[in-house]
Backbone as a ProteinNet text record, in pm:
[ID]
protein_1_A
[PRIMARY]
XXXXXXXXXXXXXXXXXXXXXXXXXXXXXXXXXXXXXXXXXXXXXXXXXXXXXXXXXXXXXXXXXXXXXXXXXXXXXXXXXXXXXXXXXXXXXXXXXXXXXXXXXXXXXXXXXXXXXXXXXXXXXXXXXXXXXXXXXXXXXXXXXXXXXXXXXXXXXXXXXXXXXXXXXXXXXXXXXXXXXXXXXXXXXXXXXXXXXXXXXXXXXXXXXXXXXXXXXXXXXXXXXXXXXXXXXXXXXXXXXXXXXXXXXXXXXXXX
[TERTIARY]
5107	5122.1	5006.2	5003.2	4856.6	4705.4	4683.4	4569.7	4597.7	4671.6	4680.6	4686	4702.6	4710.5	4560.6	4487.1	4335.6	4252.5	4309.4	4225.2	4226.4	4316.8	4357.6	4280.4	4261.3	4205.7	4055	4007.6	3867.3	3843.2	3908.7	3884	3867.8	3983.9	3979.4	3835.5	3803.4	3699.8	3565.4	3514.4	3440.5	3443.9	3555.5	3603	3509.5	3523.5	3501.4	3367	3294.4	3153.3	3137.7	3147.8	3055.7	3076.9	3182	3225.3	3196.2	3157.6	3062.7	2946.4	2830.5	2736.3	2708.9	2829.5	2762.1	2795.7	2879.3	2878.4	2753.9	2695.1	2580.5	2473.8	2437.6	2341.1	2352.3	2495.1	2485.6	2431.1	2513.8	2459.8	2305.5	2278.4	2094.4	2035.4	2089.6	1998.7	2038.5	2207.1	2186.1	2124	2137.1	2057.8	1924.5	1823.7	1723.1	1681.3	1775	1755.8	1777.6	1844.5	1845.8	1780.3	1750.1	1674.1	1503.2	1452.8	1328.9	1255.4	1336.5	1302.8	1332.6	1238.1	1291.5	1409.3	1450.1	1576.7	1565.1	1434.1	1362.2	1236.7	1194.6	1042.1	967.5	795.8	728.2	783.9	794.8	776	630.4	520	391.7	376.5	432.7	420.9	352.3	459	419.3	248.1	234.6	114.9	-41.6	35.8	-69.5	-106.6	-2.6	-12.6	-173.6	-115.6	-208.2	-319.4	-331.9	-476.9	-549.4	-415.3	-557.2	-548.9	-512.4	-514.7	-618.1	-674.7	-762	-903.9	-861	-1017.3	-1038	-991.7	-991.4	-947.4	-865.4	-888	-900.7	-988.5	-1011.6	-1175.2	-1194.1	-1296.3	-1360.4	-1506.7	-1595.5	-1544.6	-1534.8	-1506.6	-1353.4	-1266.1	-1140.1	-1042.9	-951.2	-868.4	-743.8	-649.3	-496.2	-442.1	-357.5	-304.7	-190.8	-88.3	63.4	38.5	159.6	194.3	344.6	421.2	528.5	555.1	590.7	673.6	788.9	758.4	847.6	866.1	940.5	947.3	984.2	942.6	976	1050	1137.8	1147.7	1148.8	1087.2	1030.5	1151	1162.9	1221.3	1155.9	1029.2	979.7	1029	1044.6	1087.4	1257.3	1323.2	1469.2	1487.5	1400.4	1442.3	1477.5	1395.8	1383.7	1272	1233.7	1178.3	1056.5	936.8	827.9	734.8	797.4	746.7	573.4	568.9	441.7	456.4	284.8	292.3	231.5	291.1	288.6	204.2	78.2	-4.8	-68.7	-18.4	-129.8	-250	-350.5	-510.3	-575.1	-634.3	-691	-779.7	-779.6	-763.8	-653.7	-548.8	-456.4	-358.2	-268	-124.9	-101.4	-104.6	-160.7	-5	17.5	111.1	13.8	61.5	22.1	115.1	101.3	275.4	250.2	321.3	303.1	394.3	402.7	517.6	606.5	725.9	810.2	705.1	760.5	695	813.2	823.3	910.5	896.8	990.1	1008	879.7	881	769.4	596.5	635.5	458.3	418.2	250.5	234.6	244.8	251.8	285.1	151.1	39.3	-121.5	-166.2	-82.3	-126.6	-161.7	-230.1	-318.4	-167.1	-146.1	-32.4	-94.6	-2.9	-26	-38	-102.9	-112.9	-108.1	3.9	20.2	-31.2	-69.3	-118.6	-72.6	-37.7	-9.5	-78.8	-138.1	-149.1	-170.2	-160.8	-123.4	-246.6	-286.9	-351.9	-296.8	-345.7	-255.7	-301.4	-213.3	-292.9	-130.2	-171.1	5.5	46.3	-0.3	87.2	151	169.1	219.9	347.6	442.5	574.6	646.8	694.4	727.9	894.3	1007.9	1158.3	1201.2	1244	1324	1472.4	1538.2	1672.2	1718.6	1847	1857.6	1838.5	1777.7	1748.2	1804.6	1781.3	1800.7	1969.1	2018.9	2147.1	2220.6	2126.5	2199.7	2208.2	2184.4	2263.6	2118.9	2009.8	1946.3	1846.1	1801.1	1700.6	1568.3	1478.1	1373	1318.5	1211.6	1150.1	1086.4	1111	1066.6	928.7	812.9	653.4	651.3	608	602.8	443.6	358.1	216.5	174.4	152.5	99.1	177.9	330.2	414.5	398.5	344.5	367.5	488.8	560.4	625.2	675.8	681.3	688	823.7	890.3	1002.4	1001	1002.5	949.2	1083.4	1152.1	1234	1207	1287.3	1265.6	1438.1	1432.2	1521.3	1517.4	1646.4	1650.9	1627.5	1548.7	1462.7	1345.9	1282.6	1164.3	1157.1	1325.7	1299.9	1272.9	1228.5	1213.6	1067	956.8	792	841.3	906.5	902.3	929.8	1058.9	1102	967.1	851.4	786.3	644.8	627.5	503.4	562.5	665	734.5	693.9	755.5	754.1	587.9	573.9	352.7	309.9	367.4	279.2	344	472.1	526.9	446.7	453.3	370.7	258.1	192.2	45.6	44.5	83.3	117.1	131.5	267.2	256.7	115.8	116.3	-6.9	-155.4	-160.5	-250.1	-202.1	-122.6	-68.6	-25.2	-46.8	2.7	-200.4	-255.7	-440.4	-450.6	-398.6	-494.8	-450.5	-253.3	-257.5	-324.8	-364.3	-434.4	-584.8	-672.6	-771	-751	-630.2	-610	-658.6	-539.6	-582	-667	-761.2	-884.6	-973.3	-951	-1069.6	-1017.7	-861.1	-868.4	-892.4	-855.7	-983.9	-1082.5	-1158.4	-1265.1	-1299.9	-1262	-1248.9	-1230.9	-1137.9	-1129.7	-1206.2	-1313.6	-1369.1	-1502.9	-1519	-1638.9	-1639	-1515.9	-1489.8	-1512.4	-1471.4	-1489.1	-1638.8	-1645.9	-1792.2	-1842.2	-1975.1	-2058.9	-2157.4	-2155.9	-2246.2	-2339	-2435.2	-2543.7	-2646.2	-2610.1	-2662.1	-2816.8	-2848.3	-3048.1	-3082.3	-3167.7	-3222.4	-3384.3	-3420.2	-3577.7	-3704.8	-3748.4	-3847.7	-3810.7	-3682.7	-3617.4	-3670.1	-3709.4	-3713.9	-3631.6	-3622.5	-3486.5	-3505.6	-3655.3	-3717.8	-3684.7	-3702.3	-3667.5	-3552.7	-3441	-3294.1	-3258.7	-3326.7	-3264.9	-3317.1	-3421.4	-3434	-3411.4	-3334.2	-3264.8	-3122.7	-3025.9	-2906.7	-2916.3	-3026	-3064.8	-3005.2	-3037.2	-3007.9	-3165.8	-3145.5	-3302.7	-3255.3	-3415.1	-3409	-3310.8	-3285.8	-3237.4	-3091.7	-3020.5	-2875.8	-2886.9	-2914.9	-2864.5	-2896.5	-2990.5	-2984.4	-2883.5	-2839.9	-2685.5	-2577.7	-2574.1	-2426.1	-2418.1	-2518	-2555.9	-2532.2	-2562.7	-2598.8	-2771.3	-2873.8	-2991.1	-3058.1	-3196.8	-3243.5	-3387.2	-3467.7	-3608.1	-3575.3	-3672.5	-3644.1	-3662.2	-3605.3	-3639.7	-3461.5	-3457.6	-3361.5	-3358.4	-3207.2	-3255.2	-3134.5	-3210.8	-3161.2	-3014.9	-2942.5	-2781.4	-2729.7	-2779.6	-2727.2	-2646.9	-2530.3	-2447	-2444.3	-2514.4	-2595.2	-2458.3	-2402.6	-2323.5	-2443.1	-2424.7	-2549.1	-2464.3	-2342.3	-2264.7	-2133.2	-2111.7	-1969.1	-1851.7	-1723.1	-1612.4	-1656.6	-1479.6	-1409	-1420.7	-1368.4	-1307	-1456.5	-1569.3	-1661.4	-1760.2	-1853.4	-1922.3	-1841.7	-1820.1	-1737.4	-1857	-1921.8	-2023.7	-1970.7	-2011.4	-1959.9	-1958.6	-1968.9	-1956.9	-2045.4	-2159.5	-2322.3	-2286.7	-2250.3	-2292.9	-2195.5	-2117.9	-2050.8	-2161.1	-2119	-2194.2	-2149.7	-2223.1	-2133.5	-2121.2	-2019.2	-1961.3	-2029.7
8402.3	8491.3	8588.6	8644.9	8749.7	8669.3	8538.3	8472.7	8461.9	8397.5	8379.7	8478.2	8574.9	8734.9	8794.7	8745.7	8761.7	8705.1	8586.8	8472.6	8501.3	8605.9	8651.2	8752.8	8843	8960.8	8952.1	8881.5	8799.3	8754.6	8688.8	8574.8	8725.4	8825.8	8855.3	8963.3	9006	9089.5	9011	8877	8831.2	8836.3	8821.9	8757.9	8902	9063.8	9185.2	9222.7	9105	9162.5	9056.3	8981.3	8832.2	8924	8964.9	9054.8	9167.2	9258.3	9316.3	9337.9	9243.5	9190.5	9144.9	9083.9	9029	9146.6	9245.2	9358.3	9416.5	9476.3	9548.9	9473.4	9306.1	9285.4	9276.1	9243.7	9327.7	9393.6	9526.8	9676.8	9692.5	9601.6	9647.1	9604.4	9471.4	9417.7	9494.7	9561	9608.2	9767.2	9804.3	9951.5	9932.3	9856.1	9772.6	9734.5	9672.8	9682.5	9769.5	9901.1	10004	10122	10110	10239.1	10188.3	10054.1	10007.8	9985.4	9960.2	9835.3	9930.3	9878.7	9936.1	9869	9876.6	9811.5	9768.2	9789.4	9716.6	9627.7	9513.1	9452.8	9568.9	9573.7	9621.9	9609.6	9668.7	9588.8	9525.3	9515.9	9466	9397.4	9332.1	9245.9	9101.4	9036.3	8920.4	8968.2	9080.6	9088.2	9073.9	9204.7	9204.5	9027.6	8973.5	8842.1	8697.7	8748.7	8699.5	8747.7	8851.7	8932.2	8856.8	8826.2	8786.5	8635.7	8579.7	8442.7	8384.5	8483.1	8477	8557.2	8644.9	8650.8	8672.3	8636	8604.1	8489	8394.2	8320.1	8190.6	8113.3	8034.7	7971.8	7876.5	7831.6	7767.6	7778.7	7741.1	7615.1	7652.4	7502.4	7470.8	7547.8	7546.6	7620.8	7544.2	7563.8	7562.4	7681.2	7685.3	7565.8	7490.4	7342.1	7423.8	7424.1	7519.4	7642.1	7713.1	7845.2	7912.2	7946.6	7959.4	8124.7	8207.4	8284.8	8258.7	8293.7	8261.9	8388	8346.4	8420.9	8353.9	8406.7	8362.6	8422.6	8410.8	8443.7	8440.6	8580.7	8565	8638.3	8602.4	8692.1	8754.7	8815.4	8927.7	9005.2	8994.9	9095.3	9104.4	9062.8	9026	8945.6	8886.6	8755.5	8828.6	8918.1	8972.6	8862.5	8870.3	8805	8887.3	8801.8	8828.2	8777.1	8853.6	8773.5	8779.1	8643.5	8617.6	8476.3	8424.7	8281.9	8148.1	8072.5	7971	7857.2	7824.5	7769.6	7619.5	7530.8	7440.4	7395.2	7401.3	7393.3	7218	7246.5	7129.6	7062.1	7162.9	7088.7	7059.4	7211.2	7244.1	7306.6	7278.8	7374.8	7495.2	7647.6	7736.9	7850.2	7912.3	8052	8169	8268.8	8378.3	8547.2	8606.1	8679.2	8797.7	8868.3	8981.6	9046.4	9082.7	9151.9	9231.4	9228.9	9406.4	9475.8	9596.9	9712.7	9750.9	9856.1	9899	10093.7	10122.9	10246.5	10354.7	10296.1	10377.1	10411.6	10263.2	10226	10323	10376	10481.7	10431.2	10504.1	10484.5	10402.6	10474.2	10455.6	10340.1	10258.3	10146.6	10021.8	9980.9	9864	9767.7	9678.1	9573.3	9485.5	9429.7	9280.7	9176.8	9134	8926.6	8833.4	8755.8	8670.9	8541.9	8414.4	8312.6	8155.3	8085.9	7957.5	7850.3	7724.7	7659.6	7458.4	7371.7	7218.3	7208	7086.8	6986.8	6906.9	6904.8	6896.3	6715.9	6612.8	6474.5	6373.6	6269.6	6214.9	6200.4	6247	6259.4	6371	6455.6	6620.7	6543.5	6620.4	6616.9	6720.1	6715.7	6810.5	6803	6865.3	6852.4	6929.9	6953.3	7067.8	7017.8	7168	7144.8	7281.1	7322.6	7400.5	7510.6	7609.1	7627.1	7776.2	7808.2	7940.7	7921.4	7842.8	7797.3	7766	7690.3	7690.2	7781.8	7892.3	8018.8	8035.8	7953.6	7950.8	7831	7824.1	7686.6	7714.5	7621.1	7628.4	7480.9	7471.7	7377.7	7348.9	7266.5	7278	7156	7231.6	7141.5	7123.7	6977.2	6918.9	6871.5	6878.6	6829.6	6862.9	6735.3	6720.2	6794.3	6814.3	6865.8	6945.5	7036.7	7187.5	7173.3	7296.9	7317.2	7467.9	7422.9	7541.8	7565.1	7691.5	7646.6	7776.3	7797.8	7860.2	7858.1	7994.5	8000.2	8055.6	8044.2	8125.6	8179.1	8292.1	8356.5	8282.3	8267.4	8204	8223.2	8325.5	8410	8319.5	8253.1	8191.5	8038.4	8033.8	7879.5	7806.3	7806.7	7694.6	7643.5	7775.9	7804.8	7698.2	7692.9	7626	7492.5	7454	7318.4	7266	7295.6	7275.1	7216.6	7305.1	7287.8	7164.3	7123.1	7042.1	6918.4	6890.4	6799.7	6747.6	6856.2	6806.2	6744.8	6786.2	6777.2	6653.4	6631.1	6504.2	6379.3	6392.4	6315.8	6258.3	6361.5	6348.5	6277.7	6279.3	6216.7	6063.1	6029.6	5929.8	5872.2	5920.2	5832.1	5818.8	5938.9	5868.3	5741.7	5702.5	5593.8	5488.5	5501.2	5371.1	5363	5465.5	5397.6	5351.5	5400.7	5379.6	5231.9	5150.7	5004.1	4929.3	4958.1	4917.9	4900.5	4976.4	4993.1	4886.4	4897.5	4817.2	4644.3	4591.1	4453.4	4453.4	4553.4	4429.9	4434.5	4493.9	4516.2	4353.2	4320	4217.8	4113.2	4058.3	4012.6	3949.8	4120	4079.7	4006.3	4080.4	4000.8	3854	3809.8	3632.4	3582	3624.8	3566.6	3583.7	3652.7	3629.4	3580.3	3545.7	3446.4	3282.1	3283.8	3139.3	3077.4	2969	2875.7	2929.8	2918.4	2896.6	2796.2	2745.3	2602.2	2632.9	2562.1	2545.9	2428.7	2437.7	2323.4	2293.8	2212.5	2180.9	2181.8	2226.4	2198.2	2184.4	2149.5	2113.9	2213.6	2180.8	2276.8	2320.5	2328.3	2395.5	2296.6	2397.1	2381.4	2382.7	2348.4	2374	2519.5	2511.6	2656.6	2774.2	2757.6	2837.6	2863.8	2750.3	2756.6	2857.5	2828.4	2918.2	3042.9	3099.9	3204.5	3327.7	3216.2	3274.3	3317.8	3251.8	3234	3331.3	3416.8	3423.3	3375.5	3226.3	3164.8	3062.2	2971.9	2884.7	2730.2	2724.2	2531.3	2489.9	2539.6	2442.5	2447.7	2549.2	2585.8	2509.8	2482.8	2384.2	2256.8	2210	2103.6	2060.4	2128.1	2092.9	2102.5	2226.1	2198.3	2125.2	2039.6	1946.5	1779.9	1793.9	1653.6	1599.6	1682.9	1662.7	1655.4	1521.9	1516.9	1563.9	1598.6	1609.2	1749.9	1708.6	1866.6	1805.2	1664.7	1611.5	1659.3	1698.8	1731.4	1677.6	1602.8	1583.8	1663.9	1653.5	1732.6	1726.9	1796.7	1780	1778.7	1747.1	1785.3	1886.2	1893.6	2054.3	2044.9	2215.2	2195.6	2311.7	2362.2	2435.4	2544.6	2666.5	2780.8	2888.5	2856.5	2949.6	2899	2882.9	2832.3	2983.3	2870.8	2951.8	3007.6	3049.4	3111.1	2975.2	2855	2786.5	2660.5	2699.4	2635.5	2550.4	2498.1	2444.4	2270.6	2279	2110.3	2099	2024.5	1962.1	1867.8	1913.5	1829.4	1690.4	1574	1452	1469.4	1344	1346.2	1318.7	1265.5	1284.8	1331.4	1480.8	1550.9	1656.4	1717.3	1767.2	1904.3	2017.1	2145.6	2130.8	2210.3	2226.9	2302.6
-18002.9	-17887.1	-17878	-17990.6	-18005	-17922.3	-18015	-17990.5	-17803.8	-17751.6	-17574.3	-17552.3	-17622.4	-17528.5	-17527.6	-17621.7	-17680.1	-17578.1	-17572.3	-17437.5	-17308	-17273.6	-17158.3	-17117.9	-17255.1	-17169.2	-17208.2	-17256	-17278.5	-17169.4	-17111.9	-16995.5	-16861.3	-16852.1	-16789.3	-16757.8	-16915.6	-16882.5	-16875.2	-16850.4	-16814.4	-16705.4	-16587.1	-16455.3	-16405.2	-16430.5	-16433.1	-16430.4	-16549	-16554.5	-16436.3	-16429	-16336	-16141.9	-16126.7	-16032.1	-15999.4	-16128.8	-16102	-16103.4	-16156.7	-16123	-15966.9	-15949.8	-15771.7	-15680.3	-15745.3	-15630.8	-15636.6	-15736	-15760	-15730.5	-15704.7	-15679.8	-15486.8	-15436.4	-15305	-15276.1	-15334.3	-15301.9	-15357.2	-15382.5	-15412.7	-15311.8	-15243.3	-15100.5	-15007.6	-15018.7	-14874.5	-14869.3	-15003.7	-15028.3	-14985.1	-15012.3	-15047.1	-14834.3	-14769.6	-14661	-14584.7	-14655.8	-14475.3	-14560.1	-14630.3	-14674.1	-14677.5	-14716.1	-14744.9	-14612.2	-14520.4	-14390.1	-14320	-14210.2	-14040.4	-14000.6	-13934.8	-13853.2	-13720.6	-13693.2	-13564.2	-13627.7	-13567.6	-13583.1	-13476.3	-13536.4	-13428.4	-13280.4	-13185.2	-13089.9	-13039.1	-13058.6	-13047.4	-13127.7	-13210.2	-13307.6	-13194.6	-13092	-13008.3	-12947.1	-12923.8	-12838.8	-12974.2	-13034.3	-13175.9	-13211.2	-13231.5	-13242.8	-13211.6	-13054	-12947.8	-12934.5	-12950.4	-12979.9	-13105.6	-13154.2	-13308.4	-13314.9	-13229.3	-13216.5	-13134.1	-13026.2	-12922.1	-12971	-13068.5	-13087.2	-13233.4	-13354.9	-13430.8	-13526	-13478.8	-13542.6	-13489.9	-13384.5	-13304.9	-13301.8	-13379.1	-13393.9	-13305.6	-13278.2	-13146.9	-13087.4	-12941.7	-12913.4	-12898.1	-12982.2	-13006.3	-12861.7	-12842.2	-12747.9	-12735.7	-12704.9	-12708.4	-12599.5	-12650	-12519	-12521.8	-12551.9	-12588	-12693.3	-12640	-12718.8	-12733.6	-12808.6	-12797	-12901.2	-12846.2	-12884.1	-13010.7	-13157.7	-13227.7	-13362	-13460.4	-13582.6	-13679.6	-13813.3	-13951.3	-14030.9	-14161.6	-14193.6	-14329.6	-14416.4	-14563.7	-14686.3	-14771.3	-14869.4	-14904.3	-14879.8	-14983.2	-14842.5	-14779.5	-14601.5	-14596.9	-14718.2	-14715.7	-14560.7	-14601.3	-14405.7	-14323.7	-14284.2	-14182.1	-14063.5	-13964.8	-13893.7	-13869.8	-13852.8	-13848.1	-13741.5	-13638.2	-13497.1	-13490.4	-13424.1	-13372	-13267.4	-13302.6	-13180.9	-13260.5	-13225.4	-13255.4	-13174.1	-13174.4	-13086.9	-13160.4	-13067.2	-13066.1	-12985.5	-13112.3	-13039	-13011.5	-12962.2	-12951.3	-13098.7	-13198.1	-13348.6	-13439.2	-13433.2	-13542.4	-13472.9	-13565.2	-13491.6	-13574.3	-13553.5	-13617.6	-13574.5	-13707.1	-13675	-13704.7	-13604.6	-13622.4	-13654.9	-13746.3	-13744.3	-13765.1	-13762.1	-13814.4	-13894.6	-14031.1	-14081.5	-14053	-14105	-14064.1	-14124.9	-14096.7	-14206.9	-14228.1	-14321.2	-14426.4	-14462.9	-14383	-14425.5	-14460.5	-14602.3	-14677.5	-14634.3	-14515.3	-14491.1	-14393.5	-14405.9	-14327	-14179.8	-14086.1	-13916.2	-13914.5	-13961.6	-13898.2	-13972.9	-14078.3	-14136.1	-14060.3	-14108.3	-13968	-13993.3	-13915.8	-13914.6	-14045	-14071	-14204.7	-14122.1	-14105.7	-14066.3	-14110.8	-14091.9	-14130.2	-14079.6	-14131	-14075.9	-14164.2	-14084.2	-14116.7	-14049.9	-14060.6	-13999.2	-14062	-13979.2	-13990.6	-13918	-14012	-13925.5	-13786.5	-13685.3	-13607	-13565	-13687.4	-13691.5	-13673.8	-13723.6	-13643.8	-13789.1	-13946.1	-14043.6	-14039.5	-13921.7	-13915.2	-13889.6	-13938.3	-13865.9	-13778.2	-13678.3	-13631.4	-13541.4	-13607	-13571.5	-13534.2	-13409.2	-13343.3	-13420.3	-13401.8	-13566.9	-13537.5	-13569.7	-13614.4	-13745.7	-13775.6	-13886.6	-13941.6	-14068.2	-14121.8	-14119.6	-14183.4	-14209.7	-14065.2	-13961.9	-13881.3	-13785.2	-13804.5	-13703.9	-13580.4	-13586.9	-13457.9	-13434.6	-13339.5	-13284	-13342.2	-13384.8	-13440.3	-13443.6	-13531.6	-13534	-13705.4	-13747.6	-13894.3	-13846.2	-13922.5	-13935.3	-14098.9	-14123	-14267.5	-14226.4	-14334.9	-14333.5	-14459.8	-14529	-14708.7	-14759.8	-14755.6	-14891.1	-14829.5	-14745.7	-14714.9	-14589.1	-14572.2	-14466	-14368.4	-14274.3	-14195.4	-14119.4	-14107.8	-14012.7	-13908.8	-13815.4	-13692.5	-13563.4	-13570.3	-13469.4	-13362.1	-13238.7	-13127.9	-13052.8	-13012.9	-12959.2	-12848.1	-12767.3	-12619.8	-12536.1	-12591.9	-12446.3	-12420.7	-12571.8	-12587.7	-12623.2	-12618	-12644.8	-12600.8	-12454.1	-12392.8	-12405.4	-12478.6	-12478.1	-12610.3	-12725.6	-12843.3	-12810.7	-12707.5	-12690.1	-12625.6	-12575.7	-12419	-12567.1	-12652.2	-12723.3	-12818.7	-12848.8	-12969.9	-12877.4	-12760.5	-12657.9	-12636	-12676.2	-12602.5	-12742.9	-12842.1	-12982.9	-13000.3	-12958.8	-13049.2	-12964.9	-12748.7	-12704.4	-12716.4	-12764.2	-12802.7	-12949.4	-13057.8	-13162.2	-13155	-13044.1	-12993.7	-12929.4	-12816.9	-12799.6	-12881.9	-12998.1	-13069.5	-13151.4	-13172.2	-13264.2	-13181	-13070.9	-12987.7	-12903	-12926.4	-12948.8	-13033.6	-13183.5	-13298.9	-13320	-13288.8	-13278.1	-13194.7	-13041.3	-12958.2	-13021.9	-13104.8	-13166.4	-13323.6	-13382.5	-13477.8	-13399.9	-13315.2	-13231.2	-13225	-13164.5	-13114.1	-13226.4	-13347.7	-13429.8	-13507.4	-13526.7	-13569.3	-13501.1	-13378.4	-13247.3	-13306.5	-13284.7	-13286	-13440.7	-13577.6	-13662	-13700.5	-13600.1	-13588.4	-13539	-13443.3	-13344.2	-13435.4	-13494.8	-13623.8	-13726.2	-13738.2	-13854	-13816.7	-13655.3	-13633.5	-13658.4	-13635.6	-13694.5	-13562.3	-13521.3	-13416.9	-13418.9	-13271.1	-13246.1	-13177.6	-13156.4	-13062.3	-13033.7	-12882.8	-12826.4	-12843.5	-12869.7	-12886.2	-12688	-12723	-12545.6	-12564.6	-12440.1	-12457.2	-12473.3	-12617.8	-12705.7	-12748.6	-12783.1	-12977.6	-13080	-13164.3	-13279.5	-13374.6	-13501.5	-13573.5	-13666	-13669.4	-13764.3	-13628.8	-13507.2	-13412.6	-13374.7	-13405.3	-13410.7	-13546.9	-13674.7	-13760.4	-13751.6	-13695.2	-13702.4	-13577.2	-13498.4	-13364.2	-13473	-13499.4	-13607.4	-13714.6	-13763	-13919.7	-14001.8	-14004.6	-14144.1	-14169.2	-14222.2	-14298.3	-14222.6	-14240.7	-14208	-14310.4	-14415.6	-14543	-14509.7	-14511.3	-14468	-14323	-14198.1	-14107.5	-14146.2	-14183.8	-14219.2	-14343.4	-14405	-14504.5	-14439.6	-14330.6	-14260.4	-14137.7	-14103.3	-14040.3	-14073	-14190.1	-14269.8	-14172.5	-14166.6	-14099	-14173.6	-14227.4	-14221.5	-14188	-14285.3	-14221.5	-14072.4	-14035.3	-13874	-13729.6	-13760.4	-13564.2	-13525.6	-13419.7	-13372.1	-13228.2	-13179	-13035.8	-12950.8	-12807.8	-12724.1	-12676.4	-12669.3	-12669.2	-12766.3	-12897.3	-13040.4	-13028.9	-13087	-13112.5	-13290.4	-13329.5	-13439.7	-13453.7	-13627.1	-13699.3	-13724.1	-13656.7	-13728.6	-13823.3	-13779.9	-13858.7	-13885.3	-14053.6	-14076.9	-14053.9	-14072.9	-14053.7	-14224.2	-14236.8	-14362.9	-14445	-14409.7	-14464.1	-14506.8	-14462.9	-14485.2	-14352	-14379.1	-14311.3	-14257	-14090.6	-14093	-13945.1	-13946.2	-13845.2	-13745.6	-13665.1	-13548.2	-13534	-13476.2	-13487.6	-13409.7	-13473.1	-13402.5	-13232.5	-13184.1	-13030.7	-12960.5	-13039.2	-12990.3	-12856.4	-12765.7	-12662.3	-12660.3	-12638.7	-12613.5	-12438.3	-12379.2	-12295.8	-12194.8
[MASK]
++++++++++++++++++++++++++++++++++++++++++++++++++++++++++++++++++++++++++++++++++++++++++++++++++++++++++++++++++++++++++++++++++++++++++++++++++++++++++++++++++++++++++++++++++++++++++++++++++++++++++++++++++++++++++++++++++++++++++++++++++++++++++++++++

């Protein structure tokens, strides 16, 4: 009876510490969030944004196609959101953000910037989803193991649905060129693999036939079965074998 009475209040004063541990690590985030943090984002955070997207970080030549109004969110900010814009250029698909600030930080402190950006190539992935457990619309970007996930309020979602839609199109049609570009390269590949003939006509030579061809008197006359260098007119001579080897035409075969 002693020992179960032992186990009991053992058991129970573990149940006590584990319980109060998760209260106190509560009360540290939410102490931690209304005393550390603003309780508003900038409001200039979206504009600050755009300012530094347009003249700082946009390489020559480089051009915004879409742009969308969005935010992130970081744990060193206790996921707070960190509005900025989300632009794809005519190289890369690039975030631009700006941090909360936090209580302590002076008024006159320049903003923090944040920056993300993808190659903007058809191994990017890009999924409109719900994100941040669900509780809003976003878009998660995957490119080489890295990833991005980028929400927008419904004020702005339609700037996020509108840029997802262009990036995924465009994706597509590079990959429905790059198979179109695949075909004909193999095409053309077969069509250089096949043998090539040529007709003798009057005043060819066979030393003038091979060095029209670049190959030697010696090589047509083997894939010939020729003799010596008289050649006659209408002959269809092998200047170039297939894959599969040199097969010569039948002597008073004619080209067409």
């Amino acid at each position: 009876m002693k020992q179960t009475e032992g186990i009991y209040r053992f058991s129970r004063l573990v149940v006590l510490l584990i319980g109060g541990a998760v209260v106190l690590m509560v009360g540290l985030g939410v102490v931690g969030y209304v005393f550390f943090m603003r309780t508003v984002d900038l409001p200039e955070a979206q504009a600050i944004a755009e300012r530094e997207l347009r003249s700082g970080t946009l390489r020559f030549g480089e051009r915004v196609e879409r742009a969308a109004h969005v935010y992130i969110r970081r744990s060193s900010d206790y996921f707070r959101g960190a509005n900025g814009v989300l632009a794809a250029t005519s190289e890369r698909l690039i975030f631009i953000g700006v941090a909360p600030r936090g209580n302590l930080d002076s008024p006159d402190a320049p903003p923090v910037i944040l920056q993300q950006e993808f190659t903007n190539d058809t191994t990017m992935r890009l999924t409109p989803t719900r994100i941040f457990l669900g509780t809003t619309r976003g878009v998660i970007v995957e490119h080489g193991g890295r990833e991005g996930r980028y929400a927008a309020t419904s004020r702005h979602w339609h700037e996020l649905e509108a840029l997802a839609e262009y990036i995924n199109r465009q994706h597509q049609a590079q990959r429905q060129a790059a198979a179109r570009e695949r075909r004909l390269r193999e095409a053309v590949a077969r069509i250089v693999a096949e043998p090539l003939y040529y007709t003798v006509k009057r005043g060819d030579a066979i030393s003038t036939i091979a060095d029209w061809f670049g190959t030697t008197v010696e090589d047509l006359q083997r894939w010939n079965n020729v003799e010596g260098t008289r050649i006659r007119i209408g002959e269809r001579l092998l200047v170039k074998p297939g894959p599969s080897g040199p097969v010569p035409p039948p002597a008073d075969s004619v080209a067409t």
